[in-house]
BALOBA-1460 file (C-alpha; in Angstrom, 3 decimals):
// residues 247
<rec num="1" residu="x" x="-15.564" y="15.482" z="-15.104"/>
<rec num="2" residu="x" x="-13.772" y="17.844" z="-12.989"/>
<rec num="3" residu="x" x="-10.488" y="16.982" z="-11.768"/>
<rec num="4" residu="x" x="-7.863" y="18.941" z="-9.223"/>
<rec num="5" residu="x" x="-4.080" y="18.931" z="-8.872"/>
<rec num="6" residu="x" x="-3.283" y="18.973" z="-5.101"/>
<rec num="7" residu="x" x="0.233" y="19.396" z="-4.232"/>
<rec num="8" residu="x" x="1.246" y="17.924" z="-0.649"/>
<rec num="9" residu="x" x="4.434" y="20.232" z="0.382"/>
<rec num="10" residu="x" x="6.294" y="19.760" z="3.465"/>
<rec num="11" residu="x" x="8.786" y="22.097" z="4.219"/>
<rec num="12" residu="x" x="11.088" y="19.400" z="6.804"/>
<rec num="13" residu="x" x="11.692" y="17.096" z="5.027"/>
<rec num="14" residu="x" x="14.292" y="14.352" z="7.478"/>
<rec num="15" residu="x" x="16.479" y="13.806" z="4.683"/>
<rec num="16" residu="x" x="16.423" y="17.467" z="3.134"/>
<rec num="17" residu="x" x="15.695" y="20.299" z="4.963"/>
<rec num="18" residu="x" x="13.478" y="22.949" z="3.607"/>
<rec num="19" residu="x" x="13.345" y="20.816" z="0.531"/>
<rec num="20" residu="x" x="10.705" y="22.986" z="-0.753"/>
<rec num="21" residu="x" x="12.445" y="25.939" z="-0.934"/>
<rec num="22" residu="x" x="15.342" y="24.787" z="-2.568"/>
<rec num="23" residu="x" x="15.887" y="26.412" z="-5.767"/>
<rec num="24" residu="x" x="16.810" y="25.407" z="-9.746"/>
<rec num="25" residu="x" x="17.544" y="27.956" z="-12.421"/>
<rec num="26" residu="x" x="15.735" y="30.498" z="-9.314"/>
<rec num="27" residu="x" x="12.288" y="28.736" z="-8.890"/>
<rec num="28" residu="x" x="12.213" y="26.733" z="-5.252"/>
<rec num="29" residu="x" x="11.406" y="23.013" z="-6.222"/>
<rec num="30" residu="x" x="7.350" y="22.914" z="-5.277"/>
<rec num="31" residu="x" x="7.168" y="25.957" z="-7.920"/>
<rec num="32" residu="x" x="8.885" y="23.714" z="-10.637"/>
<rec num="33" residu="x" x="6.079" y="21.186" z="-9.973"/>
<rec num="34" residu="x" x="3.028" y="23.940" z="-9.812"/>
<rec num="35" residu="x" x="4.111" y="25.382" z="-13.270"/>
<rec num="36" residu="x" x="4.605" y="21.597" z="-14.913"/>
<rec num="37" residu="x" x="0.945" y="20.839" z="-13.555"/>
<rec num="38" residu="x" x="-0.988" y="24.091" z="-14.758"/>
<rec num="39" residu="x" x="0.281" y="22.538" z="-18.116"/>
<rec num="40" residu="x" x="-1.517" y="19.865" z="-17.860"/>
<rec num="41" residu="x" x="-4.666" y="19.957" z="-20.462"/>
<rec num="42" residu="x" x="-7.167" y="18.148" z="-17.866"/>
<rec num="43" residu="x" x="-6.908" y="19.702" z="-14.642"/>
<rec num="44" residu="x" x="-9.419" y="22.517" z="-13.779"/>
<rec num="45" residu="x" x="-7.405" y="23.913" z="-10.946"/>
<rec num="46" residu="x" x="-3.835" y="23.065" z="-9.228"/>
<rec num="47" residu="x" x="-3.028" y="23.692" z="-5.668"/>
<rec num="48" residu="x" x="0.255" y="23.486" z="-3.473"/>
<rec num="49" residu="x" x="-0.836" y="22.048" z="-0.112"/>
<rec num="50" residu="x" x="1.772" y="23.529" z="2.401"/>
<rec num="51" residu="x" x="2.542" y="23.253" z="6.384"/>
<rec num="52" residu="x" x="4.089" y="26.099" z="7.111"/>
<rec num="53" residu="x" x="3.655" y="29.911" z="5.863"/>
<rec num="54" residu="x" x="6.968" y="30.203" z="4.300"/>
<rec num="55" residu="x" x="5.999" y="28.176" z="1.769"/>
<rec num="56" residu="x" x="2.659" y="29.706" z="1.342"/>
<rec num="57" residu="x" x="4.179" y="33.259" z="0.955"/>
<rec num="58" residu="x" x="6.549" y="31.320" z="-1.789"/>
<rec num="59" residu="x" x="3.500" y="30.407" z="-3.440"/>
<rec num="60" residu="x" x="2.166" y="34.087" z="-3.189"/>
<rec num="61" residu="x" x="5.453" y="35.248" z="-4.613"/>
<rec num="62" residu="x" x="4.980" y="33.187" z="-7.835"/>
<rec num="63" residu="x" x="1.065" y="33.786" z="-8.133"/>
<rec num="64" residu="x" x="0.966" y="30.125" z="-7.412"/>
<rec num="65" residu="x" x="-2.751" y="29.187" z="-5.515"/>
<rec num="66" residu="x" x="-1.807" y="27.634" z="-2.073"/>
<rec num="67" residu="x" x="-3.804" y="25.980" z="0.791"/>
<rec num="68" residu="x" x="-2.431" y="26.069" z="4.509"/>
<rec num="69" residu="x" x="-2.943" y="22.978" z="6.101"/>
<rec num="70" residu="x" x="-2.057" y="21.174" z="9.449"/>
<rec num="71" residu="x" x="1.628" y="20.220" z="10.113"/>
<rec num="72" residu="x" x="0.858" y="17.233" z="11.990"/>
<rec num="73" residu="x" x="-0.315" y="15.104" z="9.435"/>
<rec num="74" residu="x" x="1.661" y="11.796" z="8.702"/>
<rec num="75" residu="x" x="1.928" y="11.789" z="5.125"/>
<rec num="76" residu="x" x="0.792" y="14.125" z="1.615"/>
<rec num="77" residu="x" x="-2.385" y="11.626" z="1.528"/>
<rec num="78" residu="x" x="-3.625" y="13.357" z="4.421"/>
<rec num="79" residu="x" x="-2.721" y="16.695" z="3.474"/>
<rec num="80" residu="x" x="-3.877" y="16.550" z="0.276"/>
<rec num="81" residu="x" x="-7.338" y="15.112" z="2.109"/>
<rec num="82" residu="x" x="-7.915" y="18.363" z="4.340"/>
<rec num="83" residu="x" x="-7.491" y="20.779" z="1.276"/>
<rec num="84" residu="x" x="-10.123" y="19.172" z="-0.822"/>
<rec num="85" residu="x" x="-12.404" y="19.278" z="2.386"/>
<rec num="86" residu="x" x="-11.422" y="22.929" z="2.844"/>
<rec num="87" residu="x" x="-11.744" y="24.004" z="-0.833"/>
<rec num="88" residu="x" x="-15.496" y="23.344" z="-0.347"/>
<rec num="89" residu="x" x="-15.315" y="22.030" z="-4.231"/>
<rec num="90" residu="x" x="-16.825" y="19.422" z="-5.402"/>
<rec num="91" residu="x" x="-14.795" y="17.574" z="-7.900"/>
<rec num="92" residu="x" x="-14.907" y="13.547" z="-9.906"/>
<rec num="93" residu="x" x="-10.564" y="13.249" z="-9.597"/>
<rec num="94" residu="x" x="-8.043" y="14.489" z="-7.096"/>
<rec num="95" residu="x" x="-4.591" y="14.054" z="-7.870"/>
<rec num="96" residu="x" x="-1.990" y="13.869" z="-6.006"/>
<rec num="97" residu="x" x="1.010" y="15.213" z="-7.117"/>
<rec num="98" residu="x" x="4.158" y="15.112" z="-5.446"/>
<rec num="99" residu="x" x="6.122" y="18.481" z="-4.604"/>
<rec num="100" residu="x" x="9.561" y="16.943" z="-5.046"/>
<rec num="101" residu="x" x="9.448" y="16.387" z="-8.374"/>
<rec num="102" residu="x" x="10.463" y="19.298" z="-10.380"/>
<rec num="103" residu="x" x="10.712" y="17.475" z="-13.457"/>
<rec num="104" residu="x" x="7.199" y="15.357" z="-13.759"/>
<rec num="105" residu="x" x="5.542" y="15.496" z="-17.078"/>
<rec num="106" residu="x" x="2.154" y="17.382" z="-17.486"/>
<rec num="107" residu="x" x="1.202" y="14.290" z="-20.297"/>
<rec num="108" residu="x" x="1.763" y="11.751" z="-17.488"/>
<rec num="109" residu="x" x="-0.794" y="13.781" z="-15.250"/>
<rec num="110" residu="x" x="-3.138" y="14.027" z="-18.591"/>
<rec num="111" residu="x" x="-2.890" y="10.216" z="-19.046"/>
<rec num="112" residu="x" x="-3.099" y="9.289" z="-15.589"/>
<rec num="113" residu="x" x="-6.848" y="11.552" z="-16.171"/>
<rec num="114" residu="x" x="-8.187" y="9.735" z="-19.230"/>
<rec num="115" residu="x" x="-7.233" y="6.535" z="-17.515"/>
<rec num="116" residu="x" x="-9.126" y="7.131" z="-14.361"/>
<rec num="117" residu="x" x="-11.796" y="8.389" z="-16.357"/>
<rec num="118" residu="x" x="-12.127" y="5.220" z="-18.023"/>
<rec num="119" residu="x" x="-12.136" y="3.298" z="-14.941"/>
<rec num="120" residu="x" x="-14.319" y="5.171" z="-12.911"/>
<rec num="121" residu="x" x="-14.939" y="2.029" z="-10.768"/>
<rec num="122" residu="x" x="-11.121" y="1.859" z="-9.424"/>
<rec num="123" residu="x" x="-10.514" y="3.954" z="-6.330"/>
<rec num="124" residu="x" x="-6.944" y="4.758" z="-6.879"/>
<rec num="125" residu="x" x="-4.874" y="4.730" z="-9.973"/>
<rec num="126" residu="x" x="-1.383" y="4.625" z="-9.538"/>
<rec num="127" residu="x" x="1.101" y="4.907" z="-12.520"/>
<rec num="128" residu="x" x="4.008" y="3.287" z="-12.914"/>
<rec num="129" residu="x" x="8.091" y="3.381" z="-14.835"/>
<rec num="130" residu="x" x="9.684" y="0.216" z="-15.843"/>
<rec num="131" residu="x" x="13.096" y="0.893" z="-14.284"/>
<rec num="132" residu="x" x="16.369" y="-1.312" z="-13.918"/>
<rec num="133" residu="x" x="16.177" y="-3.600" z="-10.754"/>
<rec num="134" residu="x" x="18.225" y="-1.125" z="-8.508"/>
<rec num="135" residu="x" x="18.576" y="-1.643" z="-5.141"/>
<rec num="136" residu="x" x="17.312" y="1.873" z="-3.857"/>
<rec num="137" residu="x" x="15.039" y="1.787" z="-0.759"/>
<rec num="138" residu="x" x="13.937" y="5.462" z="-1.680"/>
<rec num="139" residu="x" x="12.339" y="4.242" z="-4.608"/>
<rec num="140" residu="x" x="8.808" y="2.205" z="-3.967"/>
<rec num="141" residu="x" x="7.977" y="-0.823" z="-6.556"/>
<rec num="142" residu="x" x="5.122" y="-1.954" z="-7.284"/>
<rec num="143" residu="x" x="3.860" y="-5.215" z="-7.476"/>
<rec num="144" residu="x" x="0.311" y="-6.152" z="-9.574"/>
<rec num="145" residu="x" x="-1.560" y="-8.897" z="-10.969"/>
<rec num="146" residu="x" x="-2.107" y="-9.694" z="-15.036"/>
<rec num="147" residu="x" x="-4.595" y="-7.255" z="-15.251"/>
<rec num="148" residu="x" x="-2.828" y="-4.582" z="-13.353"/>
<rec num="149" residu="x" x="-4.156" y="-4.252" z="-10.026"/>
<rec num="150" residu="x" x="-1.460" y="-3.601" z="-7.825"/>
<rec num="151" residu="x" x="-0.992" y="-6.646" z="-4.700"/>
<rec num="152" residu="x" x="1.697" y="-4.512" z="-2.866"/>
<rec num="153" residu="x" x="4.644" y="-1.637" z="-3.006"/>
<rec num="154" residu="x" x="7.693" y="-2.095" z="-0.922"/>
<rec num="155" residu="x" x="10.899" y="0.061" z="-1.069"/>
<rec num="156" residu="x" x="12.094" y="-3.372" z="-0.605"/>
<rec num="157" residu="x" x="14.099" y="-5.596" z="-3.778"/>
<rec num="158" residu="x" x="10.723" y="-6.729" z="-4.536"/>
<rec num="159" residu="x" x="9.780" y="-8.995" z="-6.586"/>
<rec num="160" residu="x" x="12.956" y="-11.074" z="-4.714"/>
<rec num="161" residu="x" x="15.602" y="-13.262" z="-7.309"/>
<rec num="162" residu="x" x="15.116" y="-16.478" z="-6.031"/>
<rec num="163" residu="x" x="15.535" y="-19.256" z="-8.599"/>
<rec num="164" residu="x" x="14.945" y="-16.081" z="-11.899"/>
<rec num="165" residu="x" x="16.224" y="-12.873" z="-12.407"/>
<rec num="166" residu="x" x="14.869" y="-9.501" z="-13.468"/>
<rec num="167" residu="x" x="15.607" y="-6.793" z="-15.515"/>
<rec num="168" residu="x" x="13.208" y="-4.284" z="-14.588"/>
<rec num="169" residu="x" x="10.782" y="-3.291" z="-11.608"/>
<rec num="170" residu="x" x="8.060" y="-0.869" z="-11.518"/>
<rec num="171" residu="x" x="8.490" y="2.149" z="-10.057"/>
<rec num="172" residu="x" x="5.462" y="4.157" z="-8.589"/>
<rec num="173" residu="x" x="5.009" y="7.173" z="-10.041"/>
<rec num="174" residu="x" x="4.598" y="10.788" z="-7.641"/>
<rec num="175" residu="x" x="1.143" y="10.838" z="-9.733"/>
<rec num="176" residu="x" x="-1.826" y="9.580" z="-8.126"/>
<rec num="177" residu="x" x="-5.575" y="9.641" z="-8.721"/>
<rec num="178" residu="x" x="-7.955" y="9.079" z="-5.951"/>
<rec num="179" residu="x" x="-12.057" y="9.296" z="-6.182"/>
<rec num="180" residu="x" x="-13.123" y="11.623" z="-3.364"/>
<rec num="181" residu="x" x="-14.752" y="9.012" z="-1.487"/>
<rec num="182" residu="x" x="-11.776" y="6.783" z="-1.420"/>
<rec num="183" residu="x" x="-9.141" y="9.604" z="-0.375"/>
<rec num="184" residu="x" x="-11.986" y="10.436" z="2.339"/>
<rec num="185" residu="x" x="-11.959" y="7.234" z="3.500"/>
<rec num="186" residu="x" x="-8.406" y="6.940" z="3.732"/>
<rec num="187" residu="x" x="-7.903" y="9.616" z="5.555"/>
<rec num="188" residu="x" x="-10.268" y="8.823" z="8.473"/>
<rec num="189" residu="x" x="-8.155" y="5.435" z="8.356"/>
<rec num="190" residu="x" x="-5.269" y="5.021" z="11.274"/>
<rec num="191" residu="x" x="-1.707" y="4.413" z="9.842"/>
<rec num="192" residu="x" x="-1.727" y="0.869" z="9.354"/>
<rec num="193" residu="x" x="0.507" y="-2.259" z="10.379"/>
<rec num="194" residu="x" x="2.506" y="-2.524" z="6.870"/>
<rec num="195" residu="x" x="2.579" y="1.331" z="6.511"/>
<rec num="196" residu="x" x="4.316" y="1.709" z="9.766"/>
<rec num="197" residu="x" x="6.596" y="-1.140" z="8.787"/>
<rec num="198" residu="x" x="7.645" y="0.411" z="5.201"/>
<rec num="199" residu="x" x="6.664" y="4.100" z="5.030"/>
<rec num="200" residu="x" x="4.828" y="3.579" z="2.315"/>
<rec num="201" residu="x" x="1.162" y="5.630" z="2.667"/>
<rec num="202" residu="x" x="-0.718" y="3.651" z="0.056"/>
<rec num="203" residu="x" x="-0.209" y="0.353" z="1.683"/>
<rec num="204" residu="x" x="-2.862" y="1.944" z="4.125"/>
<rec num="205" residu="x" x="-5.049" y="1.958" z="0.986"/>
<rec num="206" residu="x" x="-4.535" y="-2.229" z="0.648"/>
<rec num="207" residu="x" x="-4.628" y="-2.831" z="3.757"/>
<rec num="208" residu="x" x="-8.490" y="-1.033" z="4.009"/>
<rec num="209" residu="x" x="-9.569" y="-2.571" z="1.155"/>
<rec num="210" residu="x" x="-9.126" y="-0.143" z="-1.321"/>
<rec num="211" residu="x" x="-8.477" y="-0.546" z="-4.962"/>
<rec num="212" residu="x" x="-5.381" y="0.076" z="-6.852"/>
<rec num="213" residu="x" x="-4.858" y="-0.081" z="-10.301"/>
<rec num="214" residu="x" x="-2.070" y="0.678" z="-12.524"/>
<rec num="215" residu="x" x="-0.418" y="1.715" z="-15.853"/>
<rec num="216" residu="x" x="2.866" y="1.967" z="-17.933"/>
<rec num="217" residu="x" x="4.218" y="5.369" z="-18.712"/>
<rec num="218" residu="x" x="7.221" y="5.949" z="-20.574"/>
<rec num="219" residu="x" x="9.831" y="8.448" z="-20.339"/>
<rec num="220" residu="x" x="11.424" y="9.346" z="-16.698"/>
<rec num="221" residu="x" x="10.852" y="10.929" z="-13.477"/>
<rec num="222" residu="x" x="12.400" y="10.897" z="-10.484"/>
<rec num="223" residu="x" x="11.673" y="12.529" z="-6.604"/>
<rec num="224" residu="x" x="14.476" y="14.764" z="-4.508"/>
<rec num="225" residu="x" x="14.560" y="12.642" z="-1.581"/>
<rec num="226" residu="x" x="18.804" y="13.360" z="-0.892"/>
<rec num="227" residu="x" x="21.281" y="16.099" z="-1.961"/>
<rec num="228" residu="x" x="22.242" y="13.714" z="-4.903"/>
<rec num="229" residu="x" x="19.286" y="13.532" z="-6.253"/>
<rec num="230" residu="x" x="19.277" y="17.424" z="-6.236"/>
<rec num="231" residu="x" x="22.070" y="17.683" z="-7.946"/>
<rec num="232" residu="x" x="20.768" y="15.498" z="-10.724"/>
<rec num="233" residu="x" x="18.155" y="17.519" z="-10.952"/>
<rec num="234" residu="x" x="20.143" y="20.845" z="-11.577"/>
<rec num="235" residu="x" x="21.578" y="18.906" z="-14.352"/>
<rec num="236" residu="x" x="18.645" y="17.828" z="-15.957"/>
<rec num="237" residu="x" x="16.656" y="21.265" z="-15.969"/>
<rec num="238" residu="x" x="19.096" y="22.792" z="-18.236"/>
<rec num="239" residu="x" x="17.998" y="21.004" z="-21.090"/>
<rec num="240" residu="x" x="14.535" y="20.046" z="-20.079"/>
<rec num="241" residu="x" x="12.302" y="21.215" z="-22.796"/>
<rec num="242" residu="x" x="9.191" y="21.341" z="-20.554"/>
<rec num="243" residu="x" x="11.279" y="23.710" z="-18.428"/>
<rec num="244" residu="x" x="11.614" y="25.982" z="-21.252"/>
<rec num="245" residu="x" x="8.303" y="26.766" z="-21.950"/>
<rec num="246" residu="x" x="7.344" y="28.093" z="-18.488"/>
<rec num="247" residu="x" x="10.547" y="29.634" z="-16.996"/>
């Protein structure tokens, strides 16, 4: 099976500007993420999928493989959607991995693979990290059945402590795997009524009737979404031992 790495890359981001660009230890964020996925084991090719051509001559500048796309699309899901059309590739997996996370794990986008290749009938697998039940509307949870399939995300405290409490939530992973017919289909779709409501792009998947399924993954992750959370990140490159191997 073939698989691709598409990497949705916006460069204004409303709650960091030029988030892209931003650098750590002198590589801009969406390189940090290109370098971590060409280590993965089971994708044939990585892209960064870019709106503007400052980031595309930032790719050029690291020998990183870019695709311009359209700035007016609504979320990466859509971005991602127009590169695989204009790559005129056929590929079996696209993944979708997001740009602002300099520190996701190459073996989470390797398992996230052999998952979706074992579950070829599932339209969208979406991983997930057992986290403590913070409440953090920047972080989406996840919400599944017994066997996995996932019945909603909300950046909302979800599920709510009525009458029990919680330790943990799951917390969707920046790593997602879409079938090429389902990411197609999504993208023709119009934003939906509970995507609107929560800014969450794969409740336009539910609400279409697509299928979600997902897994456990250990070990951590986390997105830049604020200037804290960039910080943090400066922090936790110096002794990230993935880091040191491509640097």
């Amino acid at each position: 099976m073939k698989t691709v790495g598409l990497i949705p890359s916006r460069l204004n981001s409303s709650r960091l500007p030029q988030k892209p660009l931003l650098e750590i230890e002198g590589i801009p964020l969406v390189i940090h993420t290109y370098r971590r996925a060409k280590l993965s084991k089971k994708l044939n090719e990585v892209f960064i999928c870019c709106d503007d051509d400052r980031i595309l001559k930032i790719a050029k500048k690291f020998n990183a493989k870019a695709i311009l796309t359209s700035p007016h699309h609504t979320n990466g899901t859509e971005r991602i959607c127009e590169a695989f059309v204009k790559n005129k590739k056929k590929y079996d997996l696209i993944l979708d991995i997001q740009g602002d996370e300099p520190l996701i794990s190459p073996y989470h986008i390797d398992k996230v693979i052999d998952f979706h290749k074992k579950n070829r009938k599932i339209d969208i697998i979406l991983p997930h990290l057992l986290v403590k039940n913070l409440n953090n509307p920047n972080i989406v949870k996840i919400v599944t059945d017994k066997k996995n399939n996932v019945l909603y995300l909300s950046r909302a405290q979800i599920p709510f402590e009525f009458k029990a409490n919680t330790k943990f939530v799951k917390k969707h992973l920046s790593i997602i795997s879409f079938l090429p017919d389902a990411l197609i289909k999504y993208s023709k779709s119009k934003k939906t009524i509970l995507e609107k409501i929560e800014d969450v792009e794969l409740l336009r998947a539910l609400e279409i009737g697509l299928n979600i399924k997902t897994l456990k993954m250990s070990g951590d992750s986390f997105s830049i979404d604020v200037m804290k959370d960039y910080k943090n990140a400066k922090l936790k490159m110096k002794d990230d031992k993935i880091f040191k191997i491509y640097r």
